[in-house]
C-alpha positions, 0 to 999 in steps of 0.5 A: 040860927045862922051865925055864918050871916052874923060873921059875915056882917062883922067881916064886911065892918071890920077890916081884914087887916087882923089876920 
């Protein structure tokens, strides 16, 4: 189980702009 993929999906759709 990968989750690191699942994240790195969600980051590329969702901006950076929450941090």
């Amino acid at each position: 189980i990968n989750d690191c993929r699942c994240i790195s999906r969600s980051l590329k759709l969702m901006p950076s702009r929450l941090q």
